[in-house]
C-alpha positions as CSV (number, residue, x, y, z in Angstrom):
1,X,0.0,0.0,0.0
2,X,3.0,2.5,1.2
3,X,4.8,1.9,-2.6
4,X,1.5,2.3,-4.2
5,X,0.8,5.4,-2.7
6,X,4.6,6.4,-3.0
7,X,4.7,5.8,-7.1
8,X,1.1,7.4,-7.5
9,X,2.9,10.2,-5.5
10,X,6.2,10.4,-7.6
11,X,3.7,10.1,-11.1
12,X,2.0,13.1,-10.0
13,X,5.1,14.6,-9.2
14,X,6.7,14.0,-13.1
15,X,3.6,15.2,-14.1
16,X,3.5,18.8,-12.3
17,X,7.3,19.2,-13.5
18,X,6.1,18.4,-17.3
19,X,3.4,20.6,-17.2
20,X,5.6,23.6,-15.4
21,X,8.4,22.8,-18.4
22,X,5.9,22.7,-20.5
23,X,4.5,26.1,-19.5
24,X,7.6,28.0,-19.1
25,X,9.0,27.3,-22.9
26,X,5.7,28.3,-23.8
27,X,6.0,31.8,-21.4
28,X,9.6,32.2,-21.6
29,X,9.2,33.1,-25.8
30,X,5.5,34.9,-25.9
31,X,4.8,36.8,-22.0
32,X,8.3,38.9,-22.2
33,X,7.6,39.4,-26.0
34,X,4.2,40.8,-25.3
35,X,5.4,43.1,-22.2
36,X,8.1,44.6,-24.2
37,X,6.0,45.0,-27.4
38,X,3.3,47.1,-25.1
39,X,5.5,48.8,-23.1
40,X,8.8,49.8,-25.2
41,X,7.1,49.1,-28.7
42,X,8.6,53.0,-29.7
43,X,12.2,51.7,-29.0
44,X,12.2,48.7,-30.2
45,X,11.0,50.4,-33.8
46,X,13.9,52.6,-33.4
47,X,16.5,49.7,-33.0
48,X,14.8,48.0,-35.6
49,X,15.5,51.3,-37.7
50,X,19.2,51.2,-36.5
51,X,19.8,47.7,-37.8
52,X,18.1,48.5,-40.7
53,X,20.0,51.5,-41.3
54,X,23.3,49.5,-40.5
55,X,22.2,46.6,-42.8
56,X,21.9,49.4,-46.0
57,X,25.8,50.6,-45.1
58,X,26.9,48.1,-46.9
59,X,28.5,47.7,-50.5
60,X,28.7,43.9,-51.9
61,X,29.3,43.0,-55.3
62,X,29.1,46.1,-56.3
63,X,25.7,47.3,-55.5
64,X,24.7,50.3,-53.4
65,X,21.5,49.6,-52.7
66,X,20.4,47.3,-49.2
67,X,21.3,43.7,-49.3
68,X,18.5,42.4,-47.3
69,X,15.7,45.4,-48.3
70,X,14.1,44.4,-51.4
71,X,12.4,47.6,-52.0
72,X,15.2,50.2,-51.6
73,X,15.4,52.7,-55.3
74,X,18.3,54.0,-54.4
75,X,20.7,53.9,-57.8
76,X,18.0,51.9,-59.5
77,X,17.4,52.8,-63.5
78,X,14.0,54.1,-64.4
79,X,12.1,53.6,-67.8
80,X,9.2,55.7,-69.3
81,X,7.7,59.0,-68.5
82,X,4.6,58.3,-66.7
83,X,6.6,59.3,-63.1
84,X,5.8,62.5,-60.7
85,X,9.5,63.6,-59.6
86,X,9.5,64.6,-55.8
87,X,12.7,67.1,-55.3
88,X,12.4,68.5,-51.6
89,X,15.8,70.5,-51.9
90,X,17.8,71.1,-49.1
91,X,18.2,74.9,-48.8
92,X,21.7,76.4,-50.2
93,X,23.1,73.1,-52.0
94,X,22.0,74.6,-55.8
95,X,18.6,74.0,-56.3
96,X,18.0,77.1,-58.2
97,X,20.3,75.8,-60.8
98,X,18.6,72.7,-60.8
99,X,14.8,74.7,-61.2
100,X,15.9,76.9,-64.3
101,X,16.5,73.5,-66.2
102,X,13.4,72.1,-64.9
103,X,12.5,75.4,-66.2
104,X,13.8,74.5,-69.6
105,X,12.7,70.9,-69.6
106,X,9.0,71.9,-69.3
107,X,9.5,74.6,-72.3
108,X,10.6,71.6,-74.3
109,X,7.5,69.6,-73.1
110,X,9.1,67.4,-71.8
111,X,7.6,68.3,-67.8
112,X,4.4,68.6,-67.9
113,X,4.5,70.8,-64.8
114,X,6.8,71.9,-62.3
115,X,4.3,72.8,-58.5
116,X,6.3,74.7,-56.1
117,X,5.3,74.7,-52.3
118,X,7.6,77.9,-51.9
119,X,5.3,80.4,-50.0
120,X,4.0,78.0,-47.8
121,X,3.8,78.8,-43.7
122,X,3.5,76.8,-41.7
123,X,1.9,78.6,-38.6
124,X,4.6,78.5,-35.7
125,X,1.5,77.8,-33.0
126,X,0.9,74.3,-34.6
127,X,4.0,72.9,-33.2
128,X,6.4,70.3,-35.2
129,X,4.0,67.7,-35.9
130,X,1.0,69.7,-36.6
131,X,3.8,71.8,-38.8
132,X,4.8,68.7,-40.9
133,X,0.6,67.7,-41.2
134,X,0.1,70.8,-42.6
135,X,3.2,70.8,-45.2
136,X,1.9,68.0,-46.4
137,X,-1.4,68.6,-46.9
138,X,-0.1,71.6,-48.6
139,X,1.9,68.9,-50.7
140,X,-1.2,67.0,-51.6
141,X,-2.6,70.3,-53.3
142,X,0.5,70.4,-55.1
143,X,-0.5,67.0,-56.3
144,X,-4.0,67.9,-57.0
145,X,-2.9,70.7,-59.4
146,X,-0.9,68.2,-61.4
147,X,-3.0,66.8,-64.4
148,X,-0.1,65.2,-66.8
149,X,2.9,63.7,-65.9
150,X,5.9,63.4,-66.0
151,X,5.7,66.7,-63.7
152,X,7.4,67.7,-60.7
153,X,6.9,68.9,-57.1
154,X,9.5,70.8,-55.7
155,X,10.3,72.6,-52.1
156,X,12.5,73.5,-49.0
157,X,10.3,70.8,-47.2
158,X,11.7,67.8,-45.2
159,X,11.3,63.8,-46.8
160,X,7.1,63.2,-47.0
161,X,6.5,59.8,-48.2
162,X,3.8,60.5,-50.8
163,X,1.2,58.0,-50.7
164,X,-0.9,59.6,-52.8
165,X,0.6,57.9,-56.3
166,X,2.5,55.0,-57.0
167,X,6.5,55.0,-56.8
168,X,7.2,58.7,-57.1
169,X,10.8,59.5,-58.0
170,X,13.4,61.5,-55.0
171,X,16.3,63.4,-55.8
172,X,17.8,65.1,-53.7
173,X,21.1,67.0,-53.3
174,X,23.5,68.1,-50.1
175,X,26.4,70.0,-49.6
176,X,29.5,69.6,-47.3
177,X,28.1,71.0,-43.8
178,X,30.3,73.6,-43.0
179,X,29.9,75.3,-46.7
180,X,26.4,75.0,-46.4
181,X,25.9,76.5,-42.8
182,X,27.7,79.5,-43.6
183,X,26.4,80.0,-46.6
184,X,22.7,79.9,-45.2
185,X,24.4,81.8,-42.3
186,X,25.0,85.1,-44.3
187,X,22.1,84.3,-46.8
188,X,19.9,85.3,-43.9
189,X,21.4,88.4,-43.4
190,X,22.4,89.5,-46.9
191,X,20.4,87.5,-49.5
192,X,22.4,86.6,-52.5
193,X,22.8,88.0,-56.2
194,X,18.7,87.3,-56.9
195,X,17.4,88.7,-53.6
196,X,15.3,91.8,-53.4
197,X,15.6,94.2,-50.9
198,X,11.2,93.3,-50.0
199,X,12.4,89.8,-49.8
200,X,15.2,90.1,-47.8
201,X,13.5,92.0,-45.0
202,X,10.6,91.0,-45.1
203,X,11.3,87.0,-45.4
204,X,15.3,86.3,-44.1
205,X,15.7,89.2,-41.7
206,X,12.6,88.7,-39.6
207,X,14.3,85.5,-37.7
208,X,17.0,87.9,-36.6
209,X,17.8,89.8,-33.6
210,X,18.2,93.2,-35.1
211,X,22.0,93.5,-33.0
212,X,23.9,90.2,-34.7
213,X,22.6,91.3,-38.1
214,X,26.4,92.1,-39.0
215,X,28.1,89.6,-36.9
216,X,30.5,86.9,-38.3
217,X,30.0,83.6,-38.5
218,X,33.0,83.7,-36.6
219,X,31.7,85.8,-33.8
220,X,28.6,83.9,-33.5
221,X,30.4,80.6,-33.2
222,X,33.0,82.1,-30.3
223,X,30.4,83.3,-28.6
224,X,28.4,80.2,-28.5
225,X,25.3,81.8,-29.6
226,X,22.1,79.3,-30.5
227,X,21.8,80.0,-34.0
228,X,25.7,78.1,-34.3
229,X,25.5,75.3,-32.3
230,X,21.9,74.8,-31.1
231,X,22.0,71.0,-32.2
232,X,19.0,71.1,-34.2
233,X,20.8,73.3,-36.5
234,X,23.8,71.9,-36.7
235,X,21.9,68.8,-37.9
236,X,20.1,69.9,-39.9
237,X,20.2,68.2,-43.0
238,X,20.3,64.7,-41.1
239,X,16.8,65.7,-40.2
240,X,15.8,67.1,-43.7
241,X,16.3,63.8,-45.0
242,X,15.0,61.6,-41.4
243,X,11.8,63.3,-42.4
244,X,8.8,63.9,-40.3
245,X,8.7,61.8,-37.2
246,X,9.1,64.1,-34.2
247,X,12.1,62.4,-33.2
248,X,13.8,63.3,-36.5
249,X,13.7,66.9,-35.0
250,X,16.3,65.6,-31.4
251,X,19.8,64.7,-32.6
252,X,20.8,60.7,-32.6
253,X,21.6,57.6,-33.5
254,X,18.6,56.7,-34.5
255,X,17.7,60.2,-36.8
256,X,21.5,59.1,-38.5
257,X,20.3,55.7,-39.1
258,X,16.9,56.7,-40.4
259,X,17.8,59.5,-42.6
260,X,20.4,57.0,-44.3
261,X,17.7,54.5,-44.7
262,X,15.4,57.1,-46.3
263,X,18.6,57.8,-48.7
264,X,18.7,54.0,-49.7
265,X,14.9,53.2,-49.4
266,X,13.2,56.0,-50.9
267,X,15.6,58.3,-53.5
268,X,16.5,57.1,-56.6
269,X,20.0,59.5,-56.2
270,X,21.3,61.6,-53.9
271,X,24.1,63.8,-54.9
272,X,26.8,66.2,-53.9
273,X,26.7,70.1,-54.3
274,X,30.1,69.7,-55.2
275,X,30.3,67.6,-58.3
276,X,27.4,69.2,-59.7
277,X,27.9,68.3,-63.1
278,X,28.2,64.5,-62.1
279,X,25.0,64.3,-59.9
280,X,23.6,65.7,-63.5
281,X,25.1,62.8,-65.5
282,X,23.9,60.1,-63.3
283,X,19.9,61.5,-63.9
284,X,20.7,61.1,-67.2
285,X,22.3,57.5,-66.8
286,X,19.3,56.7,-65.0
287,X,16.7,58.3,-65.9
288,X,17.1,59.2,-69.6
289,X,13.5,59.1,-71.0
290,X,13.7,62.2,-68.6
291,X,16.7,63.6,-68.3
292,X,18.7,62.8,-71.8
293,X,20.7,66.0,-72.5
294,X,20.5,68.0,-68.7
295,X,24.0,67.7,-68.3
296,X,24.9,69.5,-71.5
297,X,22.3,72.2,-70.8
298,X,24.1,73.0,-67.7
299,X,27.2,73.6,-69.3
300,X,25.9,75.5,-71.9
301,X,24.2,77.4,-68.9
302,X,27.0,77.9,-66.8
303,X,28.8,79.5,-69.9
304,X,26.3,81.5,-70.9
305,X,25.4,82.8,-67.3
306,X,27.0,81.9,-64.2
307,X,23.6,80.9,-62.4
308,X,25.6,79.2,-59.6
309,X,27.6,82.7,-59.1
310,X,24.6,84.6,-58.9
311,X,23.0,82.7,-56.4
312,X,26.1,82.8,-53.9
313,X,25.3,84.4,-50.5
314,X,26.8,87.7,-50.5
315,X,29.3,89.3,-48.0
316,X,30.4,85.8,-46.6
317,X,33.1,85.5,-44.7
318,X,35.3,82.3,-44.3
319,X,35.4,80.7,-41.3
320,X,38.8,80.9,-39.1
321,X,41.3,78.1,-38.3
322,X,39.8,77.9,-35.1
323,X,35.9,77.9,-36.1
324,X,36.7,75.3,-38.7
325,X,37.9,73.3,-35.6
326,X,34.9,73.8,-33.3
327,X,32.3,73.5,-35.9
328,X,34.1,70.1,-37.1
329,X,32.9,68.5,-33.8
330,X,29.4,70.4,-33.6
331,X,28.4,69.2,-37.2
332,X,30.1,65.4,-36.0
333,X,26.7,63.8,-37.3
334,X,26.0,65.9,-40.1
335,X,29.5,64.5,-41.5
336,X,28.7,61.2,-41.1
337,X,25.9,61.8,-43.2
338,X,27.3,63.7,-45.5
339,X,30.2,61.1,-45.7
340,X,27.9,58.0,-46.3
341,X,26.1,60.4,-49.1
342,X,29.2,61.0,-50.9
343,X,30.4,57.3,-50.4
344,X,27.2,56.0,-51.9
345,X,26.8,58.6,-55.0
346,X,30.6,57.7,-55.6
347,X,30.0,54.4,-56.4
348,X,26.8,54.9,-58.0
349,X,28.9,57.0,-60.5
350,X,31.5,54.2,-61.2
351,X,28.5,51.7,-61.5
352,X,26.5,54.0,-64.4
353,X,29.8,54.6,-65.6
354,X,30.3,58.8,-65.2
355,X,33.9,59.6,-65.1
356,X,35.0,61.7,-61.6
């Protein structure tokens, strides 16, 4: 009777242990997964984003698009005409160059329209994310007015995905950060060679303190004032191209790893201010139902009329030894960004085959 009872006992016993293994394998892979998904589902997107962003970093086999993200664009060639061209340009990297041959493409009909969302603002009492819903609603009346395509939007507006239509075509183009922050720097103060005197006061000086409107770059920078390192600035076209999420707006890791995957996932090419004439070529390499001929009519241009010239910022002063120095670690992210740009447009020029 004592055994009997004692195996009975011991069964039971196996059994309770089964079921508890049984229950904890089961636990151990769904309960933590649920808790983490509720509770830190914002962070877990971001790291997701990260590795993402990581995974797109790499060149294999001579690709520059992601390895392991089937849909990225980025350096992919594109057939036909039938395409809406988004180009939200990053203010003082050239876009006005780019405009007057958009200019010339749609006297050739061959754009059926080119919608600007210039003269847009966006009331400062709606905050950033009732800003950014407002700019793109403003953005889906650009789209509204279109009516044949190919056409174009263009604008000084941060990356919108535009759900609207079916694989619309990015461009974009940035500028080596310290260039481009002075240059917007004195732009604000003094316009450039196409600025009126209405525009410049009424439009570029109004952000201004009325006592640094003829301070150097240099002074503002030794003197720590906001409008030279307040970080936002000073990444600012990180944040142009992480697009509008409100954290795209707070310096990171994560706004670095997202604006590079918007660069891989979502623009066909982005190039550099500086090789002008190449980023040019390579919209012809791959877009040339499009763009056949853009890189001619820019030299022709720049003979005939130094656009580039005219549009420089006037009275701008080159930054000191020592600014150069500071600013190098202020605009740290920026560079990457700019750095993985360039990297990535490089070898999309050797792969089309535009000679440096």
């Amino acid at each position: 009777m004592y055994w009997r009872r004692r195996v009975k006992c011991s069964n039971l016993i196996l059994l309770i242990i089964l079921i508890s293994a049984s229950m904890f394998v089961i636990l151990k892979g769904s309960l933590p997964h649920i808790l983490i998904t509720r509770i830190f589902a914002d962070e877990r997107n971001m790291k997701e984003s990260r590795a993402m962003a990581e995974d797109v970093n790499s060149v294999t086999n001579g690709q520059i698009w992601a390895s392991n993200y089937t849909k990225a664009k980025y350096g992919r060639p594109i057939t036909g005409k039938d395409h809406l061209i988004v180009y939200n340009r990053v203010p003082k990297c050239g876009s006005r160059t780019l405009l007057a041959l958009f200019e010339q493409l749609k006297n050739e009909k061959r754009l059926a329209t080119v919608i600007s969302t210039q003269g847009f603002h966006v009331p400062r009492d709606l905050g950033f994310a009732g800003g950014q819903r407002a700019l793109k609603d403003r953005i889906n009346q650009a789209i509204d007015q279109i009516k044949h395509l190919p056409s174009a939007i263009e604008g000084h507006f941060r990356f919108h995905s535009v759900d609207r239509l079916k694989n619309p075509i990015y461009i974009n183009i940035i500028r080596e950060p310290l260039d481009r922050m002075v240059s917007q720097y004195y732009y604000r103060r003094f316009g450039d060679g196409q600025t009126s005197d209405r525009f410049l006061k009424k439009e570029l000086n109004r952000v201004i303190d009325s006592e640094y409107l003829n301070q150097t770059f240099n002074d503002c920078v030794l003197s720590d004032r906001t409008e030279c390192s307040n970080p936002r600035i000073t990444s600012f076209q990180t944040s142009f191209f992480c697009g509008i999420h409100p954290n795209c707006s707070i310096p990171s890791a994560w706004t670095l790893a997202e604006a590079k995957r918007k660069v891989d996932e979502d623009y066909t090419v982005v190039g550099v201010a500086e090789d002008y004439s190449g980023f040019l070529s390579v919209l012809e390499k791959l877009m040339p139902d499009l763009f056949d001929g853009i890189a001619a009519k820019y030299q022709m241009q720049s003979e005939g009329q130094n656009k580039t010239e005219s549009t420089k910022s006037i009275k701008l002063s080159p930054p000191s030894p020592e600014v150069r120095k500071i600013m190098r670690e202020r605009l740290d992210m920026e560079y990457k960004f700019y750095e993985f740009v360039k990297e990535r447009f490089e070898q999309l020029k050797i792969n089309v085959g535009v000679m440096s």
